[in-house]
C-alpha atoms as one frame of an Amber mdcrd trajectory, in Angstrom:
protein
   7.017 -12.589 -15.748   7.335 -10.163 -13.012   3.746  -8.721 -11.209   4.817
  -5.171 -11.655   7.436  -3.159 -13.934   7.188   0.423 -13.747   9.410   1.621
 -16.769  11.520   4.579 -16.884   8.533   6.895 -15.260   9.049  10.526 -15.136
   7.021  12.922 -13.769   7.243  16.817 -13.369   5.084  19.643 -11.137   5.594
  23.506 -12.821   8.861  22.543 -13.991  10.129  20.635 -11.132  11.140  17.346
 -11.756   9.531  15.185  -9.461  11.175  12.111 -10.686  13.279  11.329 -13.645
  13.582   8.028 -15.201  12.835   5.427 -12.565  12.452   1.742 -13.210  11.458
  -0.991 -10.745  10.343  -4.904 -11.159   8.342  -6.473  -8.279   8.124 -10.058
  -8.447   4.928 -11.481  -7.372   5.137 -12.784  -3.992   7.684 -10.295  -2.718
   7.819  -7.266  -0.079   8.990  -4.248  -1.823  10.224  -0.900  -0.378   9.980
   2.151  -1.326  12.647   4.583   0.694  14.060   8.015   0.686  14.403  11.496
   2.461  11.201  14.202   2.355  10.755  14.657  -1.333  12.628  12.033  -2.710
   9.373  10.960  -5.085   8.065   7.937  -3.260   4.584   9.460  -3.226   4.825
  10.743  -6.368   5.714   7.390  -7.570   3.160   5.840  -5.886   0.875   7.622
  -7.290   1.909   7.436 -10.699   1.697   3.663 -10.415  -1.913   4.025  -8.638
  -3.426   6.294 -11.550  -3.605   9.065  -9.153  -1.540  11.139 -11.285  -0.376
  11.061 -15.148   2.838  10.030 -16.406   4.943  12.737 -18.498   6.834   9.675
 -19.671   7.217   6.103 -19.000   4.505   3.400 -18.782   3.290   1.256 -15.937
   2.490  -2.662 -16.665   1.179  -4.848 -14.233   0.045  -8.750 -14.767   1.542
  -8.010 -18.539  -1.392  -4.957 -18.772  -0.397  -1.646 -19.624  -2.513   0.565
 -16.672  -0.564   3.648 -17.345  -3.305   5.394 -18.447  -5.520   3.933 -16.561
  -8.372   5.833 -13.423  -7.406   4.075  -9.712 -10.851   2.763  -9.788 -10.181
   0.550 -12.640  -6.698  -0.111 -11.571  -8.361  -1.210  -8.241 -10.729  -3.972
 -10.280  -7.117  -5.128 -12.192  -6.203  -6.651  -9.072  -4.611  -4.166  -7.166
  -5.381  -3.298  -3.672  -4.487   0.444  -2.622  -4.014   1.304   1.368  -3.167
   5.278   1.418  -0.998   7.241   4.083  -4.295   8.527   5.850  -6.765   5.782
   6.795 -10.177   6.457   5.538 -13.199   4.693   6.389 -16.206   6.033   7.183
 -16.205   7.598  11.032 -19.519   6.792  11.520 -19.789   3.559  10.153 -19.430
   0.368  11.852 -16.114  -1.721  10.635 -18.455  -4.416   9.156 -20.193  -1.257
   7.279 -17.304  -0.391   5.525 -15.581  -3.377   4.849 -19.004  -4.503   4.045
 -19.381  -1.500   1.445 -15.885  -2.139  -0.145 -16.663  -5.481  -1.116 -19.927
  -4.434  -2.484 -17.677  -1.817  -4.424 -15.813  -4.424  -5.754 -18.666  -6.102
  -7.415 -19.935  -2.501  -8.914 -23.016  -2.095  -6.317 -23.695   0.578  -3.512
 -25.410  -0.248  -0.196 -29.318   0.571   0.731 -29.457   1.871   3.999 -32.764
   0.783   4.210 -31.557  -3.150   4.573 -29.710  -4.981   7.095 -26.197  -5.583
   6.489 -27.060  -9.509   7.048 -29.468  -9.465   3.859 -26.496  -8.967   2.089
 -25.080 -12.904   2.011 -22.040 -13.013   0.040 -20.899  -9.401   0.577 -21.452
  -9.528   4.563 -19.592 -13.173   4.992 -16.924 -11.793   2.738 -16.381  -9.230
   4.841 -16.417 -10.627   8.288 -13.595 -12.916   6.949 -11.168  -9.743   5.968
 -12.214  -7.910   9.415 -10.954 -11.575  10.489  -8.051 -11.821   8.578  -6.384
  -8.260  10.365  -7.809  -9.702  13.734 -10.660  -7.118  13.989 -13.311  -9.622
  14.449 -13.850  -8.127  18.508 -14.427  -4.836  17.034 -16.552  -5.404  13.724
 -19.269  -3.927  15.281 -17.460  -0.878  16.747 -18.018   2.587  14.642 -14.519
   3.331  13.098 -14.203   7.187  14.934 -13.854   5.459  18.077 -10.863   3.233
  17.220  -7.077   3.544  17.844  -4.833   4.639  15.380  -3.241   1.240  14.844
  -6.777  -0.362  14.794  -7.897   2.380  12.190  -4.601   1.444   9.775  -6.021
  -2.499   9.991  -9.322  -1.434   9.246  -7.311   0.418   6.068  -5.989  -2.449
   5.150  -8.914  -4.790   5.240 -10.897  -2.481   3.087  -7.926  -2.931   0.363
  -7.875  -6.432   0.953 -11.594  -6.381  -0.650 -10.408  -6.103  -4.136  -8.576
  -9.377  -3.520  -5.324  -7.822  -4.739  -2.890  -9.905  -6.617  -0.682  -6.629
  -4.881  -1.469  -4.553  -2.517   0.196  -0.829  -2.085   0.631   0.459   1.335
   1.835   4.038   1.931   3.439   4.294   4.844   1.616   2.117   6.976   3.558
   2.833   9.971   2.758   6.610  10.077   1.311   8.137  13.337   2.187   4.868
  15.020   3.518   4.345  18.336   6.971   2.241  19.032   5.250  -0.590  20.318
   2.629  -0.063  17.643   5.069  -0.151  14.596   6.173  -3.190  15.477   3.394
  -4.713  16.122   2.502  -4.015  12.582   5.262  -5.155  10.882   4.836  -8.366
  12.057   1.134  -8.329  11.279   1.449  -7.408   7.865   4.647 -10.060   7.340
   1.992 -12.694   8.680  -1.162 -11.503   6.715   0.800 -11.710   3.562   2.474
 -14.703   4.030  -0.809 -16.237   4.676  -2.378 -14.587   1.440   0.346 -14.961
  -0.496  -0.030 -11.699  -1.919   2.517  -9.176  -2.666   3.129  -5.891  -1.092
   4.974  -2.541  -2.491   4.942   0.033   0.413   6.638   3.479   1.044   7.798
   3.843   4.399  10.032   6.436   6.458  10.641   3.898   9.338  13.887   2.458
   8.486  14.464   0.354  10.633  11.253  -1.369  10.078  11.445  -1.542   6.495
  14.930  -3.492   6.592  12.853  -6.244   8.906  10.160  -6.372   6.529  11.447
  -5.964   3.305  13.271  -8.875   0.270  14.233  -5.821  -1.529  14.614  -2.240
  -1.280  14.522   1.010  -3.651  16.220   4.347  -2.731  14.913   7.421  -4.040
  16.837  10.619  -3.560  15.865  13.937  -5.013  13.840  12.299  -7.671  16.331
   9.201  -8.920  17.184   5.793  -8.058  20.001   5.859  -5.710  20.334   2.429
  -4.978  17.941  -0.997  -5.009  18.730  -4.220  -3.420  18.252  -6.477  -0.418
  18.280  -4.939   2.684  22.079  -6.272   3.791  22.696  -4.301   0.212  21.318
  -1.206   1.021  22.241  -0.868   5.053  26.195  -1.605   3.972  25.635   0.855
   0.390  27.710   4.299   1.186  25.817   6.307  -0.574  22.630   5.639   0.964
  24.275   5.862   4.461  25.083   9.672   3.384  21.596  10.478   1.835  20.083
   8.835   4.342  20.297   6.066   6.505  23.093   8.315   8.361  26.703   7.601
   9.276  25.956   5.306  11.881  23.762   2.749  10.015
């Protein structure tokens, strides 16, 4: 049975249709893509498939539930980690703090300034081996404002890594990267999830790094599937060179 199967989803904004009819199936233990121009509907399907927003039609099943109806924070405690475009911990926290406070999340409890983050136990250890996991450990105690972009999209990551996702959603990870920075995350998420074994669905606008990272692929193109396959399948499909890959792919 596959992880994820988002059935014939459509979804319209004051009569535009953001997306019409899309179906995908991610198998569990794959990398799955999510590609297209500006307003193609990736983020609109991602968010139908995080609870963000509500399905006109379709449904959303994932581990054999039915979550289309369901809130993100109750798709989050399903088993399903959620990264967004913008990183968002808390500037002024330490990254133990908020890794610290999204595994306390997890477990439905909120932290009391008034105590150490050690006299947590369970919570704390869990989360100095996530901030370990995306190779954070020399900056746990650094407060998040004063990290790098590419340190702020780990720190991201570890705090959806809490939920201890069977899959975890990325939305375009690479964004505001450097060069040198995208590829350095590629590789770090191939590694981290080949370690974890868990699966990954992510929207991305980097080409180039999505066909390195990727077992299989989804085109969206003004609110439709245009194509889906393995990457070889979609750099040599014509149609997608057209839309979007560009003549020269």
């Amino acid at each position: 049975m596959p992880l994820l199967e988002v059935h014939r989803v459509s979804k319209s904004f004051e009569g535009f249709r953001a997306l019409n009819d899309v179906s995908l199936t991610v198998e569990e233990g794959s990398l799955y893509a999510l590609i297209g121009p500006n307003g193609a509907g990736k983020t609109t399907l991602f968010n139908l498939i995080t609870g963000r927003y509500t399905l006109d039609a379709g449904r959303v099943v994932f581990a054999g539930q039915d979550i289309s109806h369901t809130p993100t924070h109750r798709i989050i405690h399903c088993g399903i980690g959620i990264s967004f475009q913008r990183a968002i911990p808390f500037p002024s926290m330490t990254v133990l703090e908020n890794v610290t406070l999204a595994v306390l999340a997890l477990d439905r409890k909120t932290r009391d300034f008034a105590r150490s983050l050690l006299s947590y136990g369970v919570a704390a250890t869990r989360a100095e081996e996530i901030i370990s996991w995306v190779g954070l450990d020399d900056l746990k105690r650094q407060v998040a404002a004063s990290l790098s972009q590419g340190d702020l999209k780990r720190v991201d990551i570890a705090l959806a890594l809490a939920s201890k996702p069977r899959l975890l959603l990325l939305d375009e990870p690479l964004a505001g990267l450097s060069r040198t920075e995208r590829a350095q995350m590629v590789g770090f998420i191939r590694e981290l999830l080949r370690s974890l074994g868990t699966t990954l669905l992510f929207t991305e606008h980097d080409t180039e790094a999505v066909l390195q990272l990727a077992g299989r692929i989804m085109v969206l193109h003004r609110g439709s599937v245009l194509a889906e396959g393995t990457p070889d399948e979609i750099r040599s499909h014509p149609q997608v060179q057209e839309a979007f890959l560009g003549r020269e792919a």
